[in-house]
C-alpha positions as CSV (number, residue, x, y, z in Angstrom):
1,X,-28.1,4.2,1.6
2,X,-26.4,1.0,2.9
3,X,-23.8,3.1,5.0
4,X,-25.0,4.4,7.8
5,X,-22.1,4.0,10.5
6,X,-18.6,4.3,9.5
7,X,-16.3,2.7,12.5
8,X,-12.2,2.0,12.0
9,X,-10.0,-0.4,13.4
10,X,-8.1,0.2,16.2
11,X,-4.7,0.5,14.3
12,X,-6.8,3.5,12.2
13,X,-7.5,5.0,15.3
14,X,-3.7,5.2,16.9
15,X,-3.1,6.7,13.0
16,X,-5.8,9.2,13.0
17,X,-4.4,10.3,16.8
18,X,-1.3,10.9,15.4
19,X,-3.0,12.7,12.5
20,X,-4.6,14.9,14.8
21,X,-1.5,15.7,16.6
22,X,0.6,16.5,13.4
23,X,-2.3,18.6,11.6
24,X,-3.9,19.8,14.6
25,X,-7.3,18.7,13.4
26,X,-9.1,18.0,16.1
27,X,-12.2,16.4,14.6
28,X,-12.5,12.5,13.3
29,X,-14.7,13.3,10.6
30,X,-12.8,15.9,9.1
31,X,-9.4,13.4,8.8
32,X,-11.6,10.6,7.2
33,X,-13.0,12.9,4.3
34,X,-9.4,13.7,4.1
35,X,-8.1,10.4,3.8
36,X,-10.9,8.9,1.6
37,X,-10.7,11.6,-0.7
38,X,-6.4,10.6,-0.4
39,X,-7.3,7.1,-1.5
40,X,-9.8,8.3,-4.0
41,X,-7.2,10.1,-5.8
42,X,-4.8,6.5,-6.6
43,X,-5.1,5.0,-9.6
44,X,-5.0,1.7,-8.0
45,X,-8.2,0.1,-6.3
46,X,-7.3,-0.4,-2.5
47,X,-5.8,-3.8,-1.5
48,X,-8.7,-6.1,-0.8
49,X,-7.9,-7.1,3.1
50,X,-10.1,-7.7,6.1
51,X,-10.6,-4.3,8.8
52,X,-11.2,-5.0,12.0
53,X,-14.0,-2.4,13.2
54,X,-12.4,-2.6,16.9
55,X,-11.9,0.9,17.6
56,X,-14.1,3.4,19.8
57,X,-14.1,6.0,16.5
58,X,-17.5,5.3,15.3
59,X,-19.8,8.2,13.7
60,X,-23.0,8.4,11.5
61,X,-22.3,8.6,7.8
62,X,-23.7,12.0,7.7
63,X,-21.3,13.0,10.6
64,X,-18.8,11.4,8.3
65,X,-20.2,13.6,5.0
66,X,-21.2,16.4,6.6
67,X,-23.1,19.0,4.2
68,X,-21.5,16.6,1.1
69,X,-22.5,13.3,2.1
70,X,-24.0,13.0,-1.2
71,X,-20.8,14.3,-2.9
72,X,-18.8,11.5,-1.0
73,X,-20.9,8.9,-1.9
74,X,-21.6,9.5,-5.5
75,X,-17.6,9.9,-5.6
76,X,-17.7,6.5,-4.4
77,X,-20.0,4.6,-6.8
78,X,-18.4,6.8,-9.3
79,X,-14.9,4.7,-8.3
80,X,-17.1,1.6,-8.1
81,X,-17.8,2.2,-11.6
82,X,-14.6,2.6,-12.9
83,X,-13.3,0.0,-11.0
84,X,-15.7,-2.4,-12.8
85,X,-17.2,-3.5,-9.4
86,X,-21.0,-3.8,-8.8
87,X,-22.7,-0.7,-7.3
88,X,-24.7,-3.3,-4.3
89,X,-24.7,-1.8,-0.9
90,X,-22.7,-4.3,0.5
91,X,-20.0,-3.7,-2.2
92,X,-19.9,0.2,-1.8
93,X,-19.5,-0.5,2.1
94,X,-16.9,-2.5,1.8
95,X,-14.9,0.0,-1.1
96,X,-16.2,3.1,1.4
97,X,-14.1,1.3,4.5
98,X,-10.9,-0.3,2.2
99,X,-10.5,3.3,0.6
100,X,-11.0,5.2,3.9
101,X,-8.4,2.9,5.8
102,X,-5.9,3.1,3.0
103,X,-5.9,6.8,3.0
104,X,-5.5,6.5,6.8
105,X,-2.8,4.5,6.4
106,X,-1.2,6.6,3.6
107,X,-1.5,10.1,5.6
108,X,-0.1,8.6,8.5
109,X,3.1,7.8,6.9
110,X,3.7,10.9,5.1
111,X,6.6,12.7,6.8
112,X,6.0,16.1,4.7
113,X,2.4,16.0,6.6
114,X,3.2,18.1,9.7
115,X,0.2,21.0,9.8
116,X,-3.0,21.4,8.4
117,X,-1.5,23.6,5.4
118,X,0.5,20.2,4.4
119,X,-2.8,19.0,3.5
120,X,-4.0,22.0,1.2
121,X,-0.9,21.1,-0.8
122,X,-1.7,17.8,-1.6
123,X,-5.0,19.3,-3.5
124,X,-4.4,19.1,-8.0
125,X,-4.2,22.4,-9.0
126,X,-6.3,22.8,-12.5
């Protein structure tokens, strides 16, 4: 596996502190999988922009993953696939940081988000 540190940018960081203070989730790790999974679930592919990695919020990708680091990352290629981009490690890094910094961004701005139940609501029903 290519990815073996995930670090944000420093504007991620002020987002995910405000995240943590609207939720009340007190844990980095947990808010990324959040907002990956966010981005994950737009049709769009994530704007392709350069992200600063200036921030002191660094953890291991299995910190990041948890007990489904291999969910999140076959989730990934999956979007890699169906975005018609090439499964390389440096590819799926880059996608892995554009998709978790657009769900960063995307969490931080929604105003319905104030507790941790907010974000149960956001999951599809089937």
């Amino acid at each position: 596996m290519a990815l073996e540190h995930v670090r944000v940018s420093q504007e991620a960081k002020e987002q995910l502190i405000k995240l943590k203070r609207v939720t009340g989730i007190q844990h980095w790790n947990v808010l990324c999988r959040w907002a990956f999974a966010t981005s994950l679930s737009e049709p769009t592919m994530p704007p392709s922009i350069t992200i600063g990695s200036d921030s002191s919020v660094e953890m291991t990708w299995k910190t990041f993953g948890g007990p489904m680091a291999d969910l999140y990352w076959g989730l990934l290629q999956l979007r890699c696939l169906k975005d018609e981009l090439p499964l390389t490690p440096e590819e799926l890094a880059r996608q892995f940081r554009l998709h978790l910094h657009r769900g960063i961004a995307m969490l931080s701005r929604d105003r319905s988000l104030r507790r941790v139940g907010d974000l149960l609501r956001r999951v599809p029903r089937a």
